[in-house]
Every structure is written in C-alpha cells, then in structure tokens.
VOTOR-725375 format. One record per residue (C-alpha): residue number from 0; x, y, z. Coordinates in Angstrom, 1 decimal, m for minus. Layout:
N
{atom NUM, {X, Y, Z}}
...
***
This chain:
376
{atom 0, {0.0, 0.0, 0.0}}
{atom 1, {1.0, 3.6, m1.1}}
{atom 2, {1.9, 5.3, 2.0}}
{atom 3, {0.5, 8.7, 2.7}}
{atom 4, {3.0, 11.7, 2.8}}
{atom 5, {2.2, 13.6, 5.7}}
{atom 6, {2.7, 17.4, 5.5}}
{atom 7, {3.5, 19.2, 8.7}}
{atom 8, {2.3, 23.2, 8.3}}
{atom 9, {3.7, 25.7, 10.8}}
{atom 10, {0.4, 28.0, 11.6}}
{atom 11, {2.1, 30.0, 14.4}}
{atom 12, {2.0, 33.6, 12.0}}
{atom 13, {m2.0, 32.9, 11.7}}
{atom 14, {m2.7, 33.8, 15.8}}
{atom 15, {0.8, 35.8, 15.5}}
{atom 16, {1.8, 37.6, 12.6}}
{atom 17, {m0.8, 40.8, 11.2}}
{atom 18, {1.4, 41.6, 7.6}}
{atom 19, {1.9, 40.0, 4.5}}
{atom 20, {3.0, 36.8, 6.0}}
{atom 21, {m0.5, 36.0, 7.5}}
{atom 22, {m1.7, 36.4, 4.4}}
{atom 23, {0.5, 34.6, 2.7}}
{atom 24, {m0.2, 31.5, 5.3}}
{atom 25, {m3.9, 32.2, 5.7}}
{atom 26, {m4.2, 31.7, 2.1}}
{atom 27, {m2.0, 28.5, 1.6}}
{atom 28, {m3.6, 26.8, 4.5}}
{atom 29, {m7.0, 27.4, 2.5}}
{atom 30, {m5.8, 25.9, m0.3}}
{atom 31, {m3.9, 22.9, 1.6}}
{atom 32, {m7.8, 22.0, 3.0}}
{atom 33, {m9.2, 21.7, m0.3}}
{atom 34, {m6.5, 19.8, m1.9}}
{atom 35, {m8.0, 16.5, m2.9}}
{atom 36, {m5.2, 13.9, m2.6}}
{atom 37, {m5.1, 10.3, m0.9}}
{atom 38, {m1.8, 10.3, m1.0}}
{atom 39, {m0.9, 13.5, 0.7}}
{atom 40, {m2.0, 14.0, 3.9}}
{atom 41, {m1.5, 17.9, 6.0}}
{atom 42, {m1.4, 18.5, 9.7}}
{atom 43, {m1.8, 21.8, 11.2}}
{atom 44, {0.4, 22.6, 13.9}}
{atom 45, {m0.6, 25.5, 16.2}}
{atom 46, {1.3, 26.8, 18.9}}
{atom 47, {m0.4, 26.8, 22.2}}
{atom 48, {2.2, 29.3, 24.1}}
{atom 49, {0.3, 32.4, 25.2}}
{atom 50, {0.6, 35.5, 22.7}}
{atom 51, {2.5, 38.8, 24.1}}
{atom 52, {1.3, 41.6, 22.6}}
{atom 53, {3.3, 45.1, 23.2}}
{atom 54, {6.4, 46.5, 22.3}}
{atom 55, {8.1, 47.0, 26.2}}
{atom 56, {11.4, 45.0, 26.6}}
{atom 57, {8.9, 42.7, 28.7}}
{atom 58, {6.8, 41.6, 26.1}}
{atom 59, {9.6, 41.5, 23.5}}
{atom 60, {12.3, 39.1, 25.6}}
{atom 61, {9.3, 36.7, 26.2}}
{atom 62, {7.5, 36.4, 22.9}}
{atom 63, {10.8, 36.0, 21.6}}
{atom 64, {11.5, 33.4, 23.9}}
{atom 65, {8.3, 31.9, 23.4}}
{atom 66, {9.4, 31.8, 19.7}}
{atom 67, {12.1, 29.6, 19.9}}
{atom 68, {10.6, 27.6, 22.4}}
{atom 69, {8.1, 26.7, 20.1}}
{atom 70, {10.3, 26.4, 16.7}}
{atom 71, {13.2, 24.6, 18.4}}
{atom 72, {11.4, 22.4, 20.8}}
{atom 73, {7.7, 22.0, 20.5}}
{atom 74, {7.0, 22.1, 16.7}}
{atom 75, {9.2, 19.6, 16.3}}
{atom 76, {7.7, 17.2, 18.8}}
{atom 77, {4.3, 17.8, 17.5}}
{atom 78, {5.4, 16.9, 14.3}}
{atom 79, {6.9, 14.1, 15.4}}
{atom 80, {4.0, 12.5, 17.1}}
{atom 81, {2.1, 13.9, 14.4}}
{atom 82, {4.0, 11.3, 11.7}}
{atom 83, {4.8, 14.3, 9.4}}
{atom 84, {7.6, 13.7, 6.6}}
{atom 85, {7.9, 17.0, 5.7}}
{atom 86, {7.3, 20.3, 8.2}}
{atom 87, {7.0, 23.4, 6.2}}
{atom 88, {7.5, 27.1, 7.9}}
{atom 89, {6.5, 30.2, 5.8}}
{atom 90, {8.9, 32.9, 8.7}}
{atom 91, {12.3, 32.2, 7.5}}
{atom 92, {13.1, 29.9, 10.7}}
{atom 93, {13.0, 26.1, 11.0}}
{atom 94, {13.5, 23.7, 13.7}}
{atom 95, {17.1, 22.6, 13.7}}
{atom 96, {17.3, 19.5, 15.1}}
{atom 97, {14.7, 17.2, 12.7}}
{atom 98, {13.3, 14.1, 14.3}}
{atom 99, {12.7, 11.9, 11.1}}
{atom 100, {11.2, 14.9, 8.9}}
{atom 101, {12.1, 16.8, 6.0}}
{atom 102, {11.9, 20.9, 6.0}}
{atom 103, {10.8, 23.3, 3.8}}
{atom 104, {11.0, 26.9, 4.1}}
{atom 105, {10.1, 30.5, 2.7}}
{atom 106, {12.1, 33.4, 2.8}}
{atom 107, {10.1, 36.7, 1.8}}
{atom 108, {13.1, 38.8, 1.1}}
{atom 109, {17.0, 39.6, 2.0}}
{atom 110, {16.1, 42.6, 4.4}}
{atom 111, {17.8, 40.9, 7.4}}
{atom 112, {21.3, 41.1, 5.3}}
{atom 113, {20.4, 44.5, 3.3}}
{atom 114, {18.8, 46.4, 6.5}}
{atom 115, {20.7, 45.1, 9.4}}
{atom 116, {20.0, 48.4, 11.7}}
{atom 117, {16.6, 47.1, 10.9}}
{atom 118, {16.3, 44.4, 13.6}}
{atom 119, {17.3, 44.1, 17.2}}
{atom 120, {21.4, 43.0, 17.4}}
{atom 121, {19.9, 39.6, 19.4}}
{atom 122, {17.1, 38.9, 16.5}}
{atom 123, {19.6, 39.3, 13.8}}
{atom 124, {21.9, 37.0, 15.7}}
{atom 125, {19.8, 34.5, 16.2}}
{atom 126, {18.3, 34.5, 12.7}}
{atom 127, {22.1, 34.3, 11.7}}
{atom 128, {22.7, 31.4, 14.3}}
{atom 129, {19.4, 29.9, 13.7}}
{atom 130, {17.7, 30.4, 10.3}}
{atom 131, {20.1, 30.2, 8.2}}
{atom 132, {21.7, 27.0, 9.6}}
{atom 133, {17.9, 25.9, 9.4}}
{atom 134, {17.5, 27.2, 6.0}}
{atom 135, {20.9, 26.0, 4.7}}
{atom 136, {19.6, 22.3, 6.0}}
{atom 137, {16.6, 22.4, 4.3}}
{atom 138, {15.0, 20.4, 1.8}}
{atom 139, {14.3, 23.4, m0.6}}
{atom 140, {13.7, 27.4, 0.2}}
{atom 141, {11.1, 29.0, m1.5}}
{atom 142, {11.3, 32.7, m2.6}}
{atom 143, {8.3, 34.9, m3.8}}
{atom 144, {10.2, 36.3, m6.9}}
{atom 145, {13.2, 35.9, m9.4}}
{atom 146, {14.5, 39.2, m7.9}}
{atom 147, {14.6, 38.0, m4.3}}
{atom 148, {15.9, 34.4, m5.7}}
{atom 149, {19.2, 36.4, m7.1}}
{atom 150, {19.7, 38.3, m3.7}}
{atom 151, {18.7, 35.3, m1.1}}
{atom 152, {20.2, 33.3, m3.1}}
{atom 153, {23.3, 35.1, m2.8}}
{atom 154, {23.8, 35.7, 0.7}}
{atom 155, {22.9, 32.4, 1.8}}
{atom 156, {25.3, 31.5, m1.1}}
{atom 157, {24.0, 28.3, m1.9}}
{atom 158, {22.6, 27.0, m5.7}}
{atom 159, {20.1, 28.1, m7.8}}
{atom 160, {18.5, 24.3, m7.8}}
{atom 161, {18.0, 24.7, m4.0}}
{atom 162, {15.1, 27.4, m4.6}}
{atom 163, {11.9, 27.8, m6.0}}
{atom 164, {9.9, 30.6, m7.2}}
{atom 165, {6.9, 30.1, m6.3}}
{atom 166, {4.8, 33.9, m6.9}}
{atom 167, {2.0, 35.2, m4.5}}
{atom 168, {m1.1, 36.4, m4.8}}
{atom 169, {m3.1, 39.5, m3.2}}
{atom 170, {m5.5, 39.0, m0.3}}
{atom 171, {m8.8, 37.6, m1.4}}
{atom 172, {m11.6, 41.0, 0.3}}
{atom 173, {m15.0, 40.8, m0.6}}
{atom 174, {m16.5, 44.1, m2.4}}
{atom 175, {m18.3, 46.1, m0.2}}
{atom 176, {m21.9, 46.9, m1.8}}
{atom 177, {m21.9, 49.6, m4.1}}
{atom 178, {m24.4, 51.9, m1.7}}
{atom 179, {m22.8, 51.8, 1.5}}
{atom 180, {m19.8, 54.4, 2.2}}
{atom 181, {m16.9, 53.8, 4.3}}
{atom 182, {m16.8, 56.3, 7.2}}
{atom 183, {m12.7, 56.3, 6.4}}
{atom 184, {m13.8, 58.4, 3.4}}
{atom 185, {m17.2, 60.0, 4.2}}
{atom 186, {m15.5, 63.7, 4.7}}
{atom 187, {m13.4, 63.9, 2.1}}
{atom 188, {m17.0, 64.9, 0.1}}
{atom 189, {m16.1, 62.7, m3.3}}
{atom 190, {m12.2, 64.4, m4.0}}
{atom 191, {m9.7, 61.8, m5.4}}
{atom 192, {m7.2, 60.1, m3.2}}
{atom 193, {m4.6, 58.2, m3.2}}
{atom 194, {m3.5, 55.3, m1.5}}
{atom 195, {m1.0, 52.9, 0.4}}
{atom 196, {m1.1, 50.0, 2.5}}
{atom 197, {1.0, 48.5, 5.0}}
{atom 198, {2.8, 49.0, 8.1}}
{atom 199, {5.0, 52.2, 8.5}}
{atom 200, {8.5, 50.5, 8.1}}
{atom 201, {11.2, 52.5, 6.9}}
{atom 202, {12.1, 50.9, 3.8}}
{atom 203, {8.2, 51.7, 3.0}}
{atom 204, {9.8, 55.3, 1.8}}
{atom 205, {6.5, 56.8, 3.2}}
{atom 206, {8.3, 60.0, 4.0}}
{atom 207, {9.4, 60.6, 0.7}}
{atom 208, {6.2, 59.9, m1.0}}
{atom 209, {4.4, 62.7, 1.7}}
{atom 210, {7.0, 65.0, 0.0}}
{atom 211, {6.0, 64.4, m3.1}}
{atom 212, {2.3, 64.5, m2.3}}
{atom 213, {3.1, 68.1, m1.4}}
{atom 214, {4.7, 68.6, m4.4}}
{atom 215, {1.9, 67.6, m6.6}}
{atom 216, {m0.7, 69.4, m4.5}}
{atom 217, {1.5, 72.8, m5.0}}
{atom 218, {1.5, 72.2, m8.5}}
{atom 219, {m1.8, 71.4, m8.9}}
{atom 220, {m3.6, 74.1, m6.2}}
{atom 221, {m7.3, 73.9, m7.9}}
{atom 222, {m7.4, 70.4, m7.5}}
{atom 223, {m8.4, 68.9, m4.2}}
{atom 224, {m6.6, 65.3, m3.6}}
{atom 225, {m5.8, 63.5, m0.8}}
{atom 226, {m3.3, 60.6, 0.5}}
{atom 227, {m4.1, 57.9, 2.5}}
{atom 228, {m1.5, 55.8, 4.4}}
{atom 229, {m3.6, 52.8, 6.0}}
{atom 230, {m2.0, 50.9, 8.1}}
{atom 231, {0.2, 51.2, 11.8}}
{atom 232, {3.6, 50.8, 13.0}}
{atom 233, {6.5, 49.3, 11.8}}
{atom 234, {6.4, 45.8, 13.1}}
{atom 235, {10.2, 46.7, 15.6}}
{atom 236, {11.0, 49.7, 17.2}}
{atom 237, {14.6, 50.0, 14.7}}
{atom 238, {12.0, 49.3, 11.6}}
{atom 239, {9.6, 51.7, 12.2}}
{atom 240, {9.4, 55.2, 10.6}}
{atom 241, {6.0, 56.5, 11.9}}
{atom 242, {7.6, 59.3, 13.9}}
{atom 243, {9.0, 60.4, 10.8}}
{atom 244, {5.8, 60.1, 8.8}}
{atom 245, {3.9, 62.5, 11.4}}
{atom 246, {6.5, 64.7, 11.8}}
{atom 247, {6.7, 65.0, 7.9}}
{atom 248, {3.1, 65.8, 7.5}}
{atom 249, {3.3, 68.9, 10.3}}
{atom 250, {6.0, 69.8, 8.8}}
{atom 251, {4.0, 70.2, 5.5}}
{atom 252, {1.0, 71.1, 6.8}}
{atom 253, {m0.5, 68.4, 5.5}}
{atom 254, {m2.3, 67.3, 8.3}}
{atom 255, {m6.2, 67.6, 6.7}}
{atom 256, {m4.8, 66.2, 3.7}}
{atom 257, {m2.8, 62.6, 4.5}}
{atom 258, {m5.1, 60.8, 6.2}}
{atom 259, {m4.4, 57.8, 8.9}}
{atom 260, {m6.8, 55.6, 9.6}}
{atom 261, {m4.5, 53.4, 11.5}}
{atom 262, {m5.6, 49.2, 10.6}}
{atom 263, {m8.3, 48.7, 8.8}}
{atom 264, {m10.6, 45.6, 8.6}}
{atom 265, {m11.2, 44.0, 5.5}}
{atom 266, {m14.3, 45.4, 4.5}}
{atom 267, {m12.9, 48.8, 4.7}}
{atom 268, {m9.9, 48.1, 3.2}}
{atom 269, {m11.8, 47.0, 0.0}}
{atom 270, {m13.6, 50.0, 0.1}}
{atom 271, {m10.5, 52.0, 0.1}}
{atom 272, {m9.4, 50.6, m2.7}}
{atom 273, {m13.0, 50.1, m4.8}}
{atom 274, {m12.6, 54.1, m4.5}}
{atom 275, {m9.0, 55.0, m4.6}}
{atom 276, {m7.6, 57.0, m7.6}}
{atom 277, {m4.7, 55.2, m7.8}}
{atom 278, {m2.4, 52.8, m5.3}}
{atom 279, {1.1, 54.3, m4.9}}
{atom 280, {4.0, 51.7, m4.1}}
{atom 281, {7.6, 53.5, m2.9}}
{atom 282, {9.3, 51.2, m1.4}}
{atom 283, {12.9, 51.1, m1.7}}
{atom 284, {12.8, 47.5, m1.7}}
{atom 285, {9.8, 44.9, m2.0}}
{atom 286, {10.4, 40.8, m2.3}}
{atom 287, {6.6, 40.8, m3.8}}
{atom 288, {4.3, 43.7, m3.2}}
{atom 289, {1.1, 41.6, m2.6}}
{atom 290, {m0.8, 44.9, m2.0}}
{atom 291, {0.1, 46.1, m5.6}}
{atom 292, {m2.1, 42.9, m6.7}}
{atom 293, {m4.8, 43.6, m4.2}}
{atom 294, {m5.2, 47.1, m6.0}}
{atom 295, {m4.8, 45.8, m9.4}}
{atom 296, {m7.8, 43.3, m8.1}}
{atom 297, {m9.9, 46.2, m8.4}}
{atom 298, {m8.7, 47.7, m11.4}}
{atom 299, {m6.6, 50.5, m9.8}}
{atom 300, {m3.8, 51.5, m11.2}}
{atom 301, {m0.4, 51.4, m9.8}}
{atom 302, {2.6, 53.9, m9.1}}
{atom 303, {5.2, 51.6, m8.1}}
{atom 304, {9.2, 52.0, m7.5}}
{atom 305, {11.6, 51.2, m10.3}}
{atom 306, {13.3, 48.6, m8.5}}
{atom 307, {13.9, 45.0, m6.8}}
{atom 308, {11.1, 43.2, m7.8}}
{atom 309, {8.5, 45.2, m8.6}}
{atom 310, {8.6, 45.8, m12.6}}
{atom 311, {9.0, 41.8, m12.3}}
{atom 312, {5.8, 41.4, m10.2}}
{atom 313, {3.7, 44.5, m11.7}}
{atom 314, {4.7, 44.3, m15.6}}
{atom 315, {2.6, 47.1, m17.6}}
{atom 316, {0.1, 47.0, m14.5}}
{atom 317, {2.0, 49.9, m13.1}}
{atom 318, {3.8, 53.0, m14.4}}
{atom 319, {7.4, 53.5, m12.7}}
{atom 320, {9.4, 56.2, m10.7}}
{atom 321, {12.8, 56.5, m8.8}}
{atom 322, {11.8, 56.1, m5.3}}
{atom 323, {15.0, 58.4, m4.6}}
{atom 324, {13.6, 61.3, m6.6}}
{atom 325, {10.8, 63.4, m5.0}}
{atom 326, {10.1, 65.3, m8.2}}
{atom 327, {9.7, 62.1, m10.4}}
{atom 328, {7.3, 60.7, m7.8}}
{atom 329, {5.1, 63.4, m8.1}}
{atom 330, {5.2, 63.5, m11.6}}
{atom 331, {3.9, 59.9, m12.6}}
{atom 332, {1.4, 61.1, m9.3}}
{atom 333, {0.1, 63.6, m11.2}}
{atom 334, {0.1, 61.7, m15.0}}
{atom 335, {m2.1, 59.7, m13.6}}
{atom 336, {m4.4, 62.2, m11.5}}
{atom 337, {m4.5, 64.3, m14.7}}
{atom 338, {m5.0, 61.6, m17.4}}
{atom 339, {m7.7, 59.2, m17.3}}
{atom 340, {m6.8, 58.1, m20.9}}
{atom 341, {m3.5, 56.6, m18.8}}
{atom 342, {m5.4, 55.1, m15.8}}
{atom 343, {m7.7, 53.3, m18.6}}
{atom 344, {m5.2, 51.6, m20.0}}
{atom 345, {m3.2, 51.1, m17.1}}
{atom 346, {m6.3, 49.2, m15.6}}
{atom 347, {m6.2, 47.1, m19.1}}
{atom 348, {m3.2, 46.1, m18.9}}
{atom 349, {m4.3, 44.6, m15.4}}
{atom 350, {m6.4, 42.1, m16.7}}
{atom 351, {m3.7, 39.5, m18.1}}
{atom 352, {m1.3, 40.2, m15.3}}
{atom 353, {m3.7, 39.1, m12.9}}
{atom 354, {m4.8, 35.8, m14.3}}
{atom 355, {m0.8, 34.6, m13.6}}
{atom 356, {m1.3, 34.7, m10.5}}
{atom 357, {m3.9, 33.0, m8.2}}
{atom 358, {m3.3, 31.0, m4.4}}
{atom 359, {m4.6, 27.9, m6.3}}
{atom 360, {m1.6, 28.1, m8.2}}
{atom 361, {0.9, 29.0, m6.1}}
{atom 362, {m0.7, 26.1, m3.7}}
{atom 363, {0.0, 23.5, m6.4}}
{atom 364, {3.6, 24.5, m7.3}}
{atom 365, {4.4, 24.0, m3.4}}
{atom 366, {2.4, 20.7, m3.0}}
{atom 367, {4.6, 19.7, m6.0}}
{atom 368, {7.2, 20.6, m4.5}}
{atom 369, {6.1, 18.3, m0.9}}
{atom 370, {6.0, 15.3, m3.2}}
{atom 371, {8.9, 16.1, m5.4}}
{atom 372, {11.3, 15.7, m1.8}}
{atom 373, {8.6, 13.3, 0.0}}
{atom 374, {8.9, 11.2, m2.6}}
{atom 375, {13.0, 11.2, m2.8}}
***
C-alpha cells in the first residue's frame, strides 16, 4: 500500500503575525484544506504558548522566547508525534534538530542582510545562528520572486537548484456593496485620493512619498486630492518610521490632507481601494508587493518603485518612478491624477497580469514541491 506523505504546516504567524505573512499563510492553508489527494495528507500545527502583545522589553524578551521555544522544541515534537515527513514554515526559521522529517521553508526577502540596523542585534543573531543553519539544511527554500531568488540566493550563497519561485497572490476581500460608504472616506465629500497600505516601516519610503504629495498638491492648487497611508507601526521599534511620517506631514501642513486611519478591517480596506484613484508603491525594496495585486484586483492603477522586484511582479500594470527622486514621484502622481486616458489603460493592462497569479496556483507549485522531496 501507497503510503500517505504527511505534511506538517507551521500555523504560528496565523494567531501571531498581522502583515503579509499571514496572508500569505492564511491563504495557503485554505488551499492545503481543499487539496483532494489520498496520498498526501497535512497536519496543522498551532502553537499553544500564550501570545504577548506590546512592544516593552517585557513583552519583547518573552514572545521572543516563546518563539524559539516553540520552533526549536515544541513544533518539532508535534510533528513528530504527528508522523509528518515534511514540516513546512513560511517565517524564514525552521526547527534545527529534525526528528525523522524533511523541512521546507520561505524566505520573503533579503532585508535581514540589506537592512541590518533594521532588527534588534539579538534577533539578527539569532536569525544568523538559527535560520540560516535551518535554511541551509533544508530540503528546498522557496522565494516569492526571481529578484529576491538572485539576492537570497546570494547571501545564503548556496545553488540556484536549491530554490523555488513560487509567486504570491493579493489577499482575497470581498467588495463592499456599491451603496454603502466607508466612514474612512465620508469627509473627504467625493475628491480623489490616493492610497497605500501596509505598516509604516522605513524601507516603506513613506516620508518621501508625503513629500512628493506636497509637491503635486502645489503644483496642482485647484485640485483637491488626498493621501491615505492605512496601516500602523513598523512591526520593531529599529523598523519603524511612523515618527517620521507625522513629523513629515506637520511639517508640511498636510495634516487635513494625508489621512491615517491606523488598521483597517477587511471590509474597509476594499472600500478603500473600490474608491481610490490610484495605489502608490515607494518602497525602496519589496520581495513581492502583494498589496500592488490587491489594487490591481480592483482595477486600480499602480505607481510603483523602479526597483527590486516590482517591474517583475507589476509588468505594464504599473507606471514607474525613482523612489529616490521626490520630483519624479510626483510626476507619474500627477500623470495619472490628470489623465484618465493613462489610468484606462493602465487598468487594461491589469487584466492579463492578474490571471498569472492566483493562491490555487501558487498552492500547487508547493504541493509539487512536498511530493517532489517526500517522494526522494
């Protein structure tokens, strides 16, 4: 008899995590239930260690602590007893010692090497202790992007044939009904916006796309536009550029016209987006951009950065700037605010981008992958 290959799936970032990387594993885990196989079997593993929310040393040594305890000592276990052949961890960190199981990993991007001041000196030890010893005795390591499969690839300095590229896709949100009206944009009485999504981490460039908005709103003065910068703070206290962003917009007196709503739920995020003018995208440095495909699932167009993997993920679904150059920022913010000739084709050009990527996809290519190594 065919024996079952038993999938182990690290779910700690669903109950933990509140960026990207939930969504990335909310959505894969979806896709994992649904997968009708015999012959492939997943287990869920949850971590039962209490959540610490809070960003006091307190909290910090202990969720950290907590952590490790459950990536080095009890996800291992439970997979163990659990008969899994392969455990699979979407956070860059893997158990080290394997009792009888395989390991597969995903590394978002190569911001632990490029933005070291980024991270607390203990966190980016251990990742350097841990992870990458993890990661370097893994089965495969998938990346999100060619772009981030040159640059991981590089610094953990190990084969192409050791990586997949396995793309993402944007969060599935549901379309608010066509009649009801967020109250996030009630007062601004119908006037365009733009917007951007995520939390306020420096290599966002959020402060640099306020100047710009400045910029375009001086050389525009008859026009009444908005920003909106949804989302909170940067995820560590070395990341995070919100007192930056608010001291930028006092500075430029901007402070009825870039709006922060702080986290928004779903169903107000799709609204933001059903009614945006346009998404903006600065970051210096992305290893996907998932939110550039949520807008572009609502046929808004994209202003994205010029760089990492951004024209790889966004094509002809975006138009491009230098994220380094305020002027050029404003400019393609203004082509776009002007001409709606450009934002109709932009929004064309959408249409076949968006059909490459899907979580059903993405899902397979990984499950391919589980059975490629289970099956070795």
């Amino acid at each position: 008899m065919k024996k079952v290959l038993t999938i182990g799936v690290d779910c700690r970032d669903l109950l933990k995590a509140s960026t990207g990387t939930k969504t990335y594993l909310h959505e894969l885990v979806e896709q994992f239930k649904q997968y009708p196989s015999s012959s492939i079997r997943f287990v869920f593993l949850h971590d039962p260690l209490p959540m610490l929310k809070g960003r006091s040393y307190f909290h910090k040594f202990f969720e950290h602590l907590f952590y490790f305890t459950w990536k080095q000592i009890v996800l291992p276990v439970k997979a163990f007893f659990s008969g899994c052949d392969i455990v699979f961890c979407t956070d860059y960190f893997l158990p080290i010692i394997r009792l009888g199981f395989k390991t597969v990993v995903v590394f978002h991007d190569a911001f632990f090497w490029e933005y070291p001041a980024h991270y607390n000196k203990i966190w980016l030890r251990l990742f350097h202790l841990i992870a990458l010893r993890g990661a370097k005795k893994s089965s495969r390591i998938i990346v999100p992007s060619n772009y981030s499969l040159s640059t991981i690839s590089k610094h953990l300095q190990l084969p192409n044939e050791r990586f997949s590229v396995v793309y993402e896709a944007g969060k599935k949100l549901v379309e608010k009904n066509a009649g009801k009206e967020s109250e996030l944009i009630k007062g601004l009485n119908g006037h365009p916006y733009f917007l951007h999504v995520g939390a306020f981490n420096k290599h966002k460039n959020l402060v640099r796309l306020i100047e710009a908005f400045e910029k375009l709103k001086q050389a525009n003065p008859q026009q009444p536009v908005f920003l909106i910068l949804a989302g909170q703070a940067g995820g560590s206290v070395f990341s995070d550029d919100s007192a930056f962003i608010k001291e930028a917009i006092s500075n430029k007196g901007l402070a009825d016209d870039v709006l922060l709503p702080g986290y928004v739920s779903d169903e107000d995020l799709s609204t933001l987006y059903q009614n945006a003018l346009a998404y903006v995208l600065p970051s210096y440095n992305e290893g996907f951009g998932l939110p550039a495909l949520e807008a572009m699932a609502f046929q808004l167009p994209v202003i994205a950065a010029n760089n990492t993997c951004l024209p790889e993920i966004c094509k002809a679904g975006a138009i491009y700037f230098d994220p380094y150059d305020v002027q050029d920022i404003a400019r393609q913010m203004s082509l776009l605010m002007l001409n709606e000739t450009e934002r109709n084709q932009i929004k064309q050009n959408q249409l076949p981008i968006l059909a490459s990527y899907s979580w059903s996809n993405a899902a397979k290519q990984i499950i391919g992958i589980f059975i490629e190594i289970g099956t070795r």
